[in-house]
PDB file of N, CA, C and O in Angstrom:
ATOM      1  N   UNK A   1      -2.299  -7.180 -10.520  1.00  0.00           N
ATOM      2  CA  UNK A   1      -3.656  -6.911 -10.073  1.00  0.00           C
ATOM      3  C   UNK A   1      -3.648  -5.702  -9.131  1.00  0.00           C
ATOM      4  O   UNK A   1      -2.883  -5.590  -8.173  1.00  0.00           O
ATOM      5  N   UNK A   2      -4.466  -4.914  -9.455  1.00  0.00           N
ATOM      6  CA  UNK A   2      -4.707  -3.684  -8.788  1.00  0.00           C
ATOM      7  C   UNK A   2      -5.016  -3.879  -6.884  1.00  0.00           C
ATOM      8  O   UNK A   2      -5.790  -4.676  -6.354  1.00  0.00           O
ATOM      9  N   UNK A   3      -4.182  -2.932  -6.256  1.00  0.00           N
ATOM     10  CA  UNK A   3      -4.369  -3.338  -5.270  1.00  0.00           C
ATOM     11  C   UNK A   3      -5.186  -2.372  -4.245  1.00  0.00           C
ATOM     12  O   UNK A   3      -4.741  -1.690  -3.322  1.00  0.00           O
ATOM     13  N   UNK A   4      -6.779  -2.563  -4.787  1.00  0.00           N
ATOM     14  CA  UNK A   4      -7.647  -1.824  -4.116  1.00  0.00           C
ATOM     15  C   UNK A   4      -7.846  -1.527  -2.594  1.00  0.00           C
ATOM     16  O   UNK A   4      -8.568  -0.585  -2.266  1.00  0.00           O
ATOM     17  N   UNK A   5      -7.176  -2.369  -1.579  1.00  0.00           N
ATOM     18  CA  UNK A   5      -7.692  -2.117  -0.161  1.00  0.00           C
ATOM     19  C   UNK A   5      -6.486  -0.953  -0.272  1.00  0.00           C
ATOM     20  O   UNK A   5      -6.781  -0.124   0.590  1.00  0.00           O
ATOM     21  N   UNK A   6      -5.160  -0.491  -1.008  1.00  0.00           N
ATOM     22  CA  UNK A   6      -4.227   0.578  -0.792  1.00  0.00           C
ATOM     23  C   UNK A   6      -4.946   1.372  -1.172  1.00  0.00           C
ATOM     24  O   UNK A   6      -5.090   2.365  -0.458  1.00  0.00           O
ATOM     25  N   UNK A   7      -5.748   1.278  -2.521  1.00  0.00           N
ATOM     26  CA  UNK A   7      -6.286   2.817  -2.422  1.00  0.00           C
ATOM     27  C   UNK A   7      -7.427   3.546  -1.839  1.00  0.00           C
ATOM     28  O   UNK A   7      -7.627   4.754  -1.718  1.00  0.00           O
ATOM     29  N   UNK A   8      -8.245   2.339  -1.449  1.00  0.00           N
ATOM     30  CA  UNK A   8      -9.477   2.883  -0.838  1.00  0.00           C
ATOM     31  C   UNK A   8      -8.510   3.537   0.512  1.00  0.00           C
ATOM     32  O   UNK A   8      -8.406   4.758   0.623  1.00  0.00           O
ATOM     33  N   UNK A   9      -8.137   3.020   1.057  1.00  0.00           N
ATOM     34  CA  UNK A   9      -7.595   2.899   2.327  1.00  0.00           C
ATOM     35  C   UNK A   9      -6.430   4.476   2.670  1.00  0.00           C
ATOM     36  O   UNK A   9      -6.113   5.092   3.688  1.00  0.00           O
ATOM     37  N   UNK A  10      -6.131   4.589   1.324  1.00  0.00           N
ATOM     38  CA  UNK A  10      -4.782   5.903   1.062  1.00  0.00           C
ATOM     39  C   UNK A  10      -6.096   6.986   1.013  1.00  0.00           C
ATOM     40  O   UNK A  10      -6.144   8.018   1.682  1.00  0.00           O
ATOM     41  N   UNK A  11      -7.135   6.526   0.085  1.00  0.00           N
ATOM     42  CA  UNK A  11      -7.882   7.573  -0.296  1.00  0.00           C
ATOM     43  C   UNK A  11      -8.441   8.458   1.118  1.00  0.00           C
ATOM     44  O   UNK A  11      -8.499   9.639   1.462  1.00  0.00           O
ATOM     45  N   UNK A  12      -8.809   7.098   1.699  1.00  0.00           N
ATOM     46  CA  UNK A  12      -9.759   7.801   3.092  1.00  0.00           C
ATOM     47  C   UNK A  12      -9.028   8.582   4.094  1.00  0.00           C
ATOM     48  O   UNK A  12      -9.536   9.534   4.688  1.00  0.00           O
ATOM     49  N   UNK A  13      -7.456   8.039   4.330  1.00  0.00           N
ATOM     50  CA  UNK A  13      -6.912   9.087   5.011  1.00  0.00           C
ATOM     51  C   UNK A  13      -6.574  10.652   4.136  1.00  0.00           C
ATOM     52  O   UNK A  13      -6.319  11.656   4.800  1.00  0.00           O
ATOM     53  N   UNK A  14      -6.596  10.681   3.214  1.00  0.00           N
ATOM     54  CA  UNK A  14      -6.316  12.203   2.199  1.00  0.00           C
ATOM     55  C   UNK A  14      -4.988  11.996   2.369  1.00  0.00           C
ATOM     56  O   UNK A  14      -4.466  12.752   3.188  1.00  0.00           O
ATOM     57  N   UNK A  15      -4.185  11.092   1.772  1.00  0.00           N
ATOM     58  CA  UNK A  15      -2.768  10.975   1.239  1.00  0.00           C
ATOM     59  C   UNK A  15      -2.388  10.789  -0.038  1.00  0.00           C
ATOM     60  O   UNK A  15      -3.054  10.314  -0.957  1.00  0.00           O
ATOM     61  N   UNK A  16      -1.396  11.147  -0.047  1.00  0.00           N
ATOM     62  CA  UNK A  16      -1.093  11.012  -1.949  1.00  0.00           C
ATOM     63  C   UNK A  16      -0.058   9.823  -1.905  1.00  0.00           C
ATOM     64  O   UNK A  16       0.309   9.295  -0.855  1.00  0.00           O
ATOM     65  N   UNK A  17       0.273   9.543  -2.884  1.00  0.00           N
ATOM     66  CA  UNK A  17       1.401   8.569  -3.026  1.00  0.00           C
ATOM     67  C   UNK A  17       2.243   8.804  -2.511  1.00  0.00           C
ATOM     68  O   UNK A  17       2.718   7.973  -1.737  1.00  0.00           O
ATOM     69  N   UNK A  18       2.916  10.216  -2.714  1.00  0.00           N
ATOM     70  CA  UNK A  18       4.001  11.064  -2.069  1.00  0.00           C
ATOM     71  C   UNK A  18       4.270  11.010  -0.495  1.00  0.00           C
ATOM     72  O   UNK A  18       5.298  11.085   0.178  1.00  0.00           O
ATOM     73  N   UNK A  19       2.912  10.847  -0.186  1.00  0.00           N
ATOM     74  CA  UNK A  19       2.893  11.004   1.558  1.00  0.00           C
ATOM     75  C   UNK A  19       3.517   9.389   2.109  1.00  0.00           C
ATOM     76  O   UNK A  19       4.393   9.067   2.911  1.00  0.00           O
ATOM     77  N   UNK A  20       2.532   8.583   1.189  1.00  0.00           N
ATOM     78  CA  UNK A  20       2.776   6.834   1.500  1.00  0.00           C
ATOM     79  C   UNK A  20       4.248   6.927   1.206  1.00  0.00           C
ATOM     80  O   UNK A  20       4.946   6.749   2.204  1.00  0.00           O
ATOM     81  N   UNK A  21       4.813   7.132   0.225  1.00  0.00           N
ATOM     82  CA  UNK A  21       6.234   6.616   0.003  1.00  0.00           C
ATOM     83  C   UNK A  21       7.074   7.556   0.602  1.00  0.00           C
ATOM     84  O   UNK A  21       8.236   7.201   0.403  1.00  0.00           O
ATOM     85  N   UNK A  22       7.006   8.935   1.458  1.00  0.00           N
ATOM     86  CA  UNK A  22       7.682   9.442   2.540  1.00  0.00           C
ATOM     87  C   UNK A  22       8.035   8.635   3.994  1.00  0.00           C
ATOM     88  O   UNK A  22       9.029   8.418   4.687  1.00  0.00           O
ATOM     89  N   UNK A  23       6.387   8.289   4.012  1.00  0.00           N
ATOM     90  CA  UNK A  23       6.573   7.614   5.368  1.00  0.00           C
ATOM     91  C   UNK A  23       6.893   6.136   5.286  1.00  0.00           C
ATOM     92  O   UNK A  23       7.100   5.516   6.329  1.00  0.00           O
ATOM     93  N   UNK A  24       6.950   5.499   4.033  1.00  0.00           N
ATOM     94  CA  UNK A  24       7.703   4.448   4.222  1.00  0.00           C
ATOM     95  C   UNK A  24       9.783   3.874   3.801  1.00  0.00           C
ATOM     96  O   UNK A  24      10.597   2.954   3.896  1.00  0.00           O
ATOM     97  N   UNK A  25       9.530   5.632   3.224  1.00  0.00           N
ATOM     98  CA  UNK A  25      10.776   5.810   2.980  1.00  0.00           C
ATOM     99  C   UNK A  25      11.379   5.251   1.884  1.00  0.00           C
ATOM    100  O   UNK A  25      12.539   4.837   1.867  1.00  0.00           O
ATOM    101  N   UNK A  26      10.265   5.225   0.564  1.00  0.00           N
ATOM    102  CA  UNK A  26      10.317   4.510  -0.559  1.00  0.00           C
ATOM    103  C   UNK A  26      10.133   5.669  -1.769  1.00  0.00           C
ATOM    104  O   UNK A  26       9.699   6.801  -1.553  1.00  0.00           O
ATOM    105  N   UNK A  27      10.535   5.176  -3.039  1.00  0.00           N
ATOM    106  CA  UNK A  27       9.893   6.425  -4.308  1.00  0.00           C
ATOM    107  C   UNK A  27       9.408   6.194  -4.197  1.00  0.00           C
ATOM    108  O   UNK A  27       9.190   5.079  -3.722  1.00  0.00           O
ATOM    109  N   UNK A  28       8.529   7.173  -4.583  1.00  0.00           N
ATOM    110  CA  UNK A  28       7.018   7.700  -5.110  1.00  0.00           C
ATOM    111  C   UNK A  28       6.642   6.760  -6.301  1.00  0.00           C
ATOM    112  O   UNK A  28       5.427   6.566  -6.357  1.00  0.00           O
ATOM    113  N   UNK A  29       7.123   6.344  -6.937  1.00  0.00           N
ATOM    114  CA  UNK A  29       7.215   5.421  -8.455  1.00  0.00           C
ATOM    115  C   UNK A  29       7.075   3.842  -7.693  1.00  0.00           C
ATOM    116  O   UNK A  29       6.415   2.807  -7.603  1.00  0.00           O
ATOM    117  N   UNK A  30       8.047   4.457  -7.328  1.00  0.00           N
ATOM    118  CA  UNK A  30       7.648   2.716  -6.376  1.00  0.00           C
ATOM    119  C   UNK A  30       6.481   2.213  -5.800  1.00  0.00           C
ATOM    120  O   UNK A  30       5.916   1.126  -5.920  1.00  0.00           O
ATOM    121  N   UNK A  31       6.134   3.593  -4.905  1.00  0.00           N
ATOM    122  CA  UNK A  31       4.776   2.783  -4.648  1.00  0.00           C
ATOM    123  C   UNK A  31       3.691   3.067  -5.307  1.00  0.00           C
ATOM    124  O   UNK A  31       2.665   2.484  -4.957  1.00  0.00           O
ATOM    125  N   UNK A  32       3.626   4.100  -6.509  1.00  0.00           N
ATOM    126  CA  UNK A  32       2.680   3.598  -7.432  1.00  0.00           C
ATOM    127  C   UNK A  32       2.691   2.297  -7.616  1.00  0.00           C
ATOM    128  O   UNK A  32       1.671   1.633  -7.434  1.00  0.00           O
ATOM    129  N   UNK A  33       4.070   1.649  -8.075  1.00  0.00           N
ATOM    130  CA  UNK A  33       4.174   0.046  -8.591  1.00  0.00           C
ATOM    131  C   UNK A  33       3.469  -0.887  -7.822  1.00  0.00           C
ATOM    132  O   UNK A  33       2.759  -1.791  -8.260  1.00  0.00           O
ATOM    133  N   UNK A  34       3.720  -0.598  -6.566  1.00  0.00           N
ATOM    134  CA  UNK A  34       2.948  -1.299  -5.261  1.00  0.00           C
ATOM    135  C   UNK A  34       1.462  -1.326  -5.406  1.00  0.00           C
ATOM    136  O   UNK A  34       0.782  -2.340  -5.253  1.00  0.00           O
ATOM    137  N   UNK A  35       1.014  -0.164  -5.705  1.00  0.00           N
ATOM    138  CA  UNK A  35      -0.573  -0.042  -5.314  1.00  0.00           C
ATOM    139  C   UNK A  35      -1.162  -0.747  -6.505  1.00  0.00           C
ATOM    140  O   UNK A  35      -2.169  -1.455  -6.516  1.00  0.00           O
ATOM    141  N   UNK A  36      -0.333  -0.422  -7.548  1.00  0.00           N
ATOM    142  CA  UNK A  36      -1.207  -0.818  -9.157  1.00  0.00           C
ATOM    143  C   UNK A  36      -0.746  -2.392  -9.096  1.00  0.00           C
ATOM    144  O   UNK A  36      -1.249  -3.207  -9.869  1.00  0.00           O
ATOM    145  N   UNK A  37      -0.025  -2.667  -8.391  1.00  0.00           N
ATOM    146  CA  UNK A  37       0.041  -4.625  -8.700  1.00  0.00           C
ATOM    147  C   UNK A  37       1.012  -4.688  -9.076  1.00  0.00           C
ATOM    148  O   UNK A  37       1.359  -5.855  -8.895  1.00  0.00           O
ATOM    149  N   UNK A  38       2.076  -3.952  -9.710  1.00  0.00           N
ATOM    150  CA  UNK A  38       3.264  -4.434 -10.838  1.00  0.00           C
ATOM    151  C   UNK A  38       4.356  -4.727  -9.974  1.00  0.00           C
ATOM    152  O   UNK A  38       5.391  -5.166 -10.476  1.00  0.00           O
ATOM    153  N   UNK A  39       4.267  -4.533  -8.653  1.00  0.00           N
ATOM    154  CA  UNK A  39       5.799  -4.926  -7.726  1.00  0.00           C
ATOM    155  C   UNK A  39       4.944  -5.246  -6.171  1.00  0.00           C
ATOM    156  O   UNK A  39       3.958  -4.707  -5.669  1.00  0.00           O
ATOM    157  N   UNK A  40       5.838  -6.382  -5.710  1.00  0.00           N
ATOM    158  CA  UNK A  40       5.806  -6.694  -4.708  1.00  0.00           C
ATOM    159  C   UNK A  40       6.665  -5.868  -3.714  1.00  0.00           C
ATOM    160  O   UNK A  40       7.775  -5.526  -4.121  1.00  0.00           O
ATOM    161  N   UNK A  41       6.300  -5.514  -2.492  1.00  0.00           N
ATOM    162  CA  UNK A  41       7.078  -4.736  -1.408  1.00  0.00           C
ATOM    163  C   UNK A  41       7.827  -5.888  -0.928  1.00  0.00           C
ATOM    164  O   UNK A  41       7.566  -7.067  -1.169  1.00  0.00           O
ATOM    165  N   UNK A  42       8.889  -5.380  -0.145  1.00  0.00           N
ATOM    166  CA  UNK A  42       9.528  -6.599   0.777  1.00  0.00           C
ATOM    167  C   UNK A  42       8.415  -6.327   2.202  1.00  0.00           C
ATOM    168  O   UNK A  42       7.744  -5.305   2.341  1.00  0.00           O
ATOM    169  N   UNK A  43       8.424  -7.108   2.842  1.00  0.00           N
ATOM    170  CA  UNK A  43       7.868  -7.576   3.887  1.00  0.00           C
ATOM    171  C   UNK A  43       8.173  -6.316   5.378  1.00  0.00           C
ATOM    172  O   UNK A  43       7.569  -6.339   6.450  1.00  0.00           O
ATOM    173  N   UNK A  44       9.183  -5.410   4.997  1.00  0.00           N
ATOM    174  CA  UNK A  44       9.696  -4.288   5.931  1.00  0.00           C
ATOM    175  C   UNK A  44       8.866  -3.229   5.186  1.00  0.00           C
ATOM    176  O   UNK A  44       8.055  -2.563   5.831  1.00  0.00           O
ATOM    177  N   UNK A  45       9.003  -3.059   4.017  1.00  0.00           N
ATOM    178  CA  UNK A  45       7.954  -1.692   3.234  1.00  0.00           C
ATOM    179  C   UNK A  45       5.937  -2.182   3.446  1.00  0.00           C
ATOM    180  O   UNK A  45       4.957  -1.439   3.508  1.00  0.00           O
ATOM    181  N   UNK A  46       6.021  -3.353   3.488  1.00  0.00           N
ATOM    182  CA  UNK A  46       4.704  -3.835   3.409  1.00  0.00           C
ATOM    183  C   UNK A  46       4.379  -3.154   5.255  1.00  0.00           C
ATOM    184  O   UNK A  46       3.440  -2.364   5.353  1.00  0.00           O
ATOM    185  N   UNK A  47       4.943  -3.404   6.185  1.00  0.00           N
ATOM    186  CA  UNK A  47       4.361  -3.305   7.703  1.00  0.00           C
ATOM    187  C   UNK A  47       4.433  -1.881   7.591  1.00  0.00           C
ATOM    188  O   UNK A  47       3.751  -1.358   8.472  1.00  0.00           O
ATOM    189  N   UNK A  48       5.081  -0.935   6.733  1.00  0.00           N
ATOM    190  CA  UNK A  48       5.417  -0.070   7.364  1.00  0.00           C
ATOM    191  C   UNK A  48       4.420   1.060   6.516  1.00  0.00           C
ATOM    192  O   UNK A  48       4.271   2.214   6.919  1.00  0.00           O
ATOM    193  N   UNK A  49       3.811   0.554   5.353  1.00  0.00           N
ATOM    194  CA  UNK A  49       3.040   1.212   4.745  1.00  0.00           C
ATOM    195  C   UNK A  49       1.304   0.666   5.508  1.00  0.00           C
ATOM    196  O   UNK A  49       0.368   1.379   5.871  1.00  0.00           O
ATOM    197  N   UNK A  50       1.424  -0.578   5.517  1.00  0.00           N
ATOM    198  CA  UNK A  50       0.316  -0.967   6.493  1.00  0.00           C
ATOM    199  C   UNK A  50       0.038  -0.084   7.544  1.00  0.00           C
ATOM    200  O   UNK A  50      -1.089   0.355   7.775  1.00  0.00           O
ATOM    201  N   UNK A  51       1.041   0.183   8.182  1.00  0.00           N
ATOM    202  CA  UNK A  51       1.066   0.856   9.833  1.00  0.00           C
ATOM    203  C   UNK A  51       0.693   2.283   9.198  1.00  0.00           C
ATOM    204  O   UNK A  51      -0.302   2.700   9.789  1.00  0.00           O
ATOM    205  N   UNK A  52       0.990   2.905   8.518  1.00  0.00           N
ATOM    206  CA  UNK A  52       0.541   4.427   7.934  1.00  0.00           C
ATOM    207  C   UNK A  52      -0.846   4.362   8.024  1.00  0.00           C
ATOM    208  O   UNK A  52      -1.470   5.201   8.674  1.00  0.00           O
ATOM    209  N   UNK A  53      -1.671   2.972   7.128  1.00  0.00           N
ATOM    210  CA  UNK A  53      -2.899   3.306   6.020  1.00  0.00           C
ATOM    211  C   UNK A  53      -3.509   2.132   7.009  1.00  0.00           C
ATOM    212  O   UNK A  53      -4.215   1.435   6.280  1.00  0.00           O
ATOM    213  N   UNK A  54      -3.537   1.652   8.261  1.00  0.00           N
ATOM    214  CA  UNK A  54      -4.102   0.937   8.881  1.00  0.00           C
ATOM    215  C   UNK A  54      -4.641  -0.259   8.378  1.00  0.00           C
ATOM    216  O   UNK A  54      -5.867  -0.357   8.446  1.00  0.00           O
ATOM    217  N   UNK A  55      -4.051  -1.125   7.922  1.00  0.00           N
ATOM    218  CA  UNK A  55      -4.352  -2.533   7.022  1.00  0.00           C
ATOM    219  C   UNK A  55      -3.044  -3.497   7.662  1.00  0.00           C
ATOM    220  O   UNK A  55      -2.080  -3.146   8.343  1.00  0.00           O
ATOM    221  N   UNK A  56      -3.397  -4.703   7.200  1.00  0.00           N
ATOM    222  CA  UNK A  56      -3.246  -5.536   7.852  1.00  0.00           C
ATOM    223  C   UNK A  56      -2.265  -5.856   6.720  1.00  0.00           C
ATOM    224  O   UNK A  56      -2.718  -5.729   5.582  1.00  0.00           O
ATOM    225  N   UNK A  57      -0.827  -6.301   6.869  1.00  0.00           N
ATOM    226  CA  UNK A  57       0.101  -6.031   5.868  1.00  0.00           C
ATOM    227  C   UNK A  57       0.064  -7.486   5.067  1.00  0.00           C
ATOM    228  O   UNK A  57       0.153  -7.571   3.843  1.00  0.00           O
ATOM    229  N   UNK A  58      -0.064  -8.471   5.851  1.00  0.00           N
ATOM    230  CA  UNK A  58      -0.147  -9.560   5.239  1.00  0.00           C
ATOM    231  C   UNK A  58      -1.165  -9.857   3.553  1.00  0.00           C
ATOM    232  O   UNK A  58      -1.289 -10.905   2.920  1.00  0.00           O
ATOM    233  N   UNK A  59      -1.837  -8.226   3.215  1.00  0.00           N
ATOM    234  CA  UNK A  59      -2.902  -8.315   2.545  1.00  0.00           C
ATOM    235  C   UNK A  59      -2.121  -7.949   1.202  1.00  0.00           C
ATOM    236  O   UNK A  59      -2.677  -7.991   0.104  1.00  0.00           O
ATOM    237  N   UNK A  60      -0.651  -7.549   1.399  1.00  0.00           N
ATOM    238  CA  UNK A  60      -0.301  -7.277   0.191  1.00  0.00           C
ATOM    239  C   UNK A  60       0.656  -8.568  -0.412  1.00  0.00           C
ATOM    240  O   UNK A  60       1.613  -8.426  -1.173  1.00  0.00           O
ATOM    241  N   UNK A  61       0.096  -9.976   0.180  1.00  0.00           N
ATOM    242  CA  UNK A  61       0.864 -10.939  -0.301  1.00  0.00           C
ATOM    243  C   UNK A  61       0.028 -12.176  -0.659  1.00  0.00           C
ATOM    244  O   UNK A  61       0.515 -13.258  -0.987  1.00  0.00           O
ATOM    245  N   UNK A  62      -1.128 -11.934  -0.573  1.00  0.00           N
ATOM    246  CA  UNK A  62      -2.558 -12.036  -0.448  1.00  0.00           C
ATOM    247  C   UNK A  62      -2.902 -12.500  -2.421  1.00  0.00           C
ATOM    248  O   UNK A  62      -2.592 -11.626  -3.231  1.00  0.00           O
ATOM    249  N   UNK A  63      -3.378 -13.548  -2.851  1.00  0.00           N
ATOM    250  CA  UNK A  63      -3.549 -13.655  -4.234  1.00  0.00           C
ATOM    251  C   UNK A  63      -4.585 -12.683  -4.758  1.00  0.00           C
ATOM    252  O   UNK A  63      -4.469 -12.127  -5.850  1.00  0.00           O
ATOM    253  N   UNK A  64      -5.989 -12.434  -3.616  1.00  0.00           N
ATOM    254  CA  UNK A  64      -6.746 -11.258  -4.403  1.00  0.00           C
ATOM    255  C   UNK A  64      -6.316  -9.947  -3.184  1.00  0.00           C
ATOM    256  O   UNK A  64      -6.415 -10.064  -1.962  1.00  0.00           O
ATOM    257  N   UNK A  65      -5.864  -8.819  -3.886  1.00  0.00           N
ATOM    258  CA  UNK A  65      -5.773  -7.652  -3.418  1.00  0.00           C
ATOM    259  C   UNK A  65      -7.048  -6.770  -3.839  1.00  0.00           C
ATOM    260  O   UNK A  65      -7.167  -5.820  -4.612  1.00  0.00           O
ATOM    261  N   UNK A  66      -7.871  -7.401  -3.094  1.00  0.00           N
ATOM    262  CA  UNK A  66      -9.534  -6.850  -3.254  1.00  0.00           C
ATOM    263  C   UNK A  66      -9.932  -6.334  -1.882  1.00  0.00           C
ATOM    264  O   UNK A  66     -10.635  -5.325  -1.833  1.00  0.00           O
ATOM    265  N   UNK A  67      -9.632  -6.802  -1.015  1.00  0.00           N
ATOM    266  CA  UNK A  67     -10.280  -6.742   0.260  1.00  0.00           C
ATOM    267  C   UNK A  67     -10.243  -5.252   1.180  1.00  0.00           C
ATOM    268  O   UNK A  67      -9.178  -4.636   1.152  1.00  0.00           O
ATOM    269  N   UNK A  68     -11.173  -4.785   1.835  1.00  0.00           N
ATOM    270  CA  UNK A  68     -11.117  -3.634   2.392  1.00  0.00           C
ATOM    271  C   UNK A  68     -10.008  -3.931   3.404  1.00  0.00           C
ATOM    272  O   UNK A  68      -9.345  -4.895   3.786  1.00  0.00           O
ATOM    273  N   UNK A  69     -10.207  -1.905   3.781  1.00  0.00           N
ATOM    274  CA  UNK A  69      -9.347  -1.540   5.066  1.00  0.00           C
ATOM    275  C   UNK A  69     -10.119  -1.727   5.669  1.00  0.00           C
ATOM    276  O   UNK A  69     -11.246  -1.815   5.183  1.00  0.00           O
ATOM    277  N   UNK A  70      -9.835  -1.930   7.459  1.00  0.00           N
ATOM    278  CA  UNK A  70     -10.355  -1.728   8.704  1.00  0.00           C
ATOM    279  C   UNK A  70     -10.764  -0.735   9.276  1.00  0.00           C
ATOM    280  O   UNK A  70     -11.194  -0.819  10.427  1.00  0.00           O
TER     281      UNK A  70
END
């Protein structure tokens, strides 16, 4: 399931994937996988992409990944 609060949330700061998976120190592929639903982060990539895109990390473990950013 698509995980819309990453992209609204990536969108509004003007980051690309590239930027998210720099600063969390992940591929770029990867966190496509992340945002589109197809992979779960571990719980260290989840706070640390949270802390970038200001969301509350617990949202990427969350059954609907619908919910806005803050």
């Amino acid at each position: 399931m698509m995980r819309i609060f990453l992209i609204d949330a990536r969108k509004s700061l003007n980051l690309t994937h590239q930027d998210v998976a720099d600063y969390a120190k992940i591929k770029r592929q990867y966190y496509g996988m992340i945002e589109s639903g197809d992979r779960n982060p571990s719980v260290k990539v989840a706070k640390k992409i949270a802390e970038l895109l200001k969301v509350d990390w617990a949202l990427f473990f969350e059954e609907k990944g619908t919910k806005t950013f803050r």
